[in-house]
C-alpha positions in Angstrom: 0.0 0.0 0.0 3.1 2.6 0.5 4.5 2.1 -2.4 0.7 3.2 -4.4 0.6 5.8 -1.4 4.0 6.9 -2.5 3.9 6.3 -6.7 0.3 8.6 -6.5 2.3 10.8 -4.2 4.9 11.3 -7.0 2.8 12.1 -9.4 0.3 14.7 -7.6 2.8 16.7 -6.3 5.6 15.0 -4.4 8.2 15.9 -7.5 7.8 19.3 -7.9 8.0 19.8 -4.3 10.8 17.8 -3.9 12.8 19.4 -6.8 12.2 23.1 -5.2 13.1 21.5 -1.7 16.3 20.6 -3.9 16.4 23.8 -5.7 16.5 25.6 -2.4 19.2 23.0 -1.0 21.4 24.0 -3.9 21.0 27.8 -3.5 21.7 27.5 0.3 25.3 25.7 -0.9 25.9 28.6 -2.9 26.8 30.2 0.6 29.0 28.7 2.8 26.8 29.8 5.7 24.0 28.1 4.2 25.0 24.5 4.2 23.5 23.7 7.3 20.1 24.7 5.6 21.1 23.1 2.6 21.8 20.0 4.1 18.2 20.4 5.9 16.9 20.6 2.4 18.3 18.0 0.9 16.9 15.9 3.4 13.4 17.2 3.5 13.2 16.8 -0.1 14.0 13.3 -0.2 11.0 13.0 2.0 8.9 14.9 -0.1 9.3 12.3 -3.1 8.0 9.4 -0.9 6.7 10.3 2.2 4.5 7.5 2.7 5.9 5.2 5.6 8.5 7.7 6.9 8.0 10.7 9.3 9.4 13.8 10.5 10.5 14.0 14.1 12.4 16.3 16.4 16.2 15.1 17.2 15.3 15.8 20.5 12.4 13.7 20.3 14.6 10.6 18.6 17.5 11.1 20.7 16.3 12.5 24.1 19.0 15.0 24.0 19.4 18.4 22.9 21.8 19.3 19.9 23.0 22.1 18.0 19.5 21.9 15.6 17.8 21.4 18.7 18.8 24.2 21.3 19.0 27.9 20.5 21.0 27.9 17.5 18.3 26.2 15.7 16.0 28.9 16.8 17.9 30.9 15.1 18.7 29.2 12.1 15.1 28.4 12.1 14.0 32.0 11.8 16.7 32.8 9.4 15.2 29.8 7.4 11.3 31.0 7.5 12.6 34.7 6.1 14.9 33.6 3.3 12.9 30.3 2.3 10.3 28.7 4.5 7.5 30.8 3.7 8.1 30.3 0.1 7.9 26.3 0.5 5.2 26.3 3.1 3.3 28.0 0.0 3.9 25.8 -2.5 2.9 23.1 -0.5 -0.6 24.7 0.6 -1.3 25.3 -3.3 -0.5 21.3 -3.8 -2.6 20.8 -0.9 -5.7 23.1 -2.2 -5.5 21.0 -5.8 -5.6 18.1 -4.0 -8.5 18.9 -2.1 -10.6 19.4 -4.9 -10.5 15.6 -5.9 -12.1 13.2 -3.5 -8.9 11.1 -3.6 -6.2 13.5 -3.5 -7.1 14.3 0.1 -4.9 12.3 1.9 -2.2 13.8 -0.4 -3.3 17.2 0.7 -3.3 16.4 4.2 0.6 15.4 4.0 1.2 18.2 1.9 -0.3 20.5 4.6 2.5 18.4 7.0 5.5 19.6 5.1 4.3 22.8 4.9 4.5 22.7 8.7 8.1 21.2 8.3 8.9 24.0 5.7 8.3 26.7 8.5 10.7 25.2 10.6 13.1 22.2 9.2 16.3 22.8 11.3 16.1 20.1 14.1 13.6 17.9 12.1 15.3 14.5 10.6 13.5 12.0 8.9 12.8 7.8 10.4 10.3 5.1 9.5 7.1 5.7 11.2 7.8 2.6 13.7 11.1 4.2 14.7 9.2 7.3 15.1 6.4 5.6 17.1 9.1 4.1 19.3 10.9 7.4 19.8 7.3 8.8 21.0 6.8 5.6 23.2 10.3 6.0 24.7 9.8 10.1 25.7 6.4 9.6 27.1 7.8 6.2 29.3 10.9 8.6 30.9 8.2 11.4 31.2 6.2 9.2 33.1 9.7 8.0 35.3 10.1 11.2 36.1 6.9 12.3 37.3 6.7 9.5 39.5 9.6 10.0 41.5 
């Protein structure tokens, strides 16, 4: 079923945002300041070819720990990000979304479209696992929060 999910994806959407996720990777190499967004990009855009089966999650979420995309430097390079290029993506992936709405079966495409918008605001931090690593990252947090609240 994820590899229909994902060959539909392809089609309606997943390539041209993935080729202006790598579009923006390349013009954030141009920089040497940018790589760190262009590496963000690059990686986010593979996701947007085939998203099916795969999620987005925090570093701190998967790791438990705090890095340098995770702390205040990814703040930073996050609002840097949503200036320069964010907003632009986040568009073009709530047009996608909007033409996929219109068909009855191009709403689960528009639903994940609407997700990388969400990850175009802010991809600095974000890296991309299956969904049952994600799922056992989640489970993981929430069994440490609950160790901690009962001591």
């Amino acid at each position: 079923m994820r590899a229909i999910g994902n060959f539909l994806w392809f089609i309606l959407g997943g390539l041209v945002m993935g080729l202006a996720w790598w579009l923006a990777g390349l013009l954030a190499f141009i920089s040497i300041i940018g790589i760190p967004w262009g590496k963000a990009c690059f990686v986010i855009g593979t996701f947007t070819f085939f998203p099916f089966g795969q999620q987005a999650i925090s570093r701190r979420e998967l790791t438990g720990r705090d890095d340098i995309g995770t702390g205040a430097l990814g703040l930073v390079g996050n609002v840097l990000w949503f200036v320069f290029a964010g907003v632009w993506l986040a568009i073009g992936h709530v047009m996608a979304a909007v033409a996929n709405f219109v068909t009855i079966i191009g709403i689960p495409f528009a639903i994940q479209h609407l997700k990388l918008a969400g990850i175009a605001l802010a991809p600095i931090g974000q890296t991309v696992v299956t969904n049952e690593v994600a799922d056992a990252a989640r489970r993981d947090g929430a069994r440490v929060q609950v160790d901690n609240l009962r001591r």
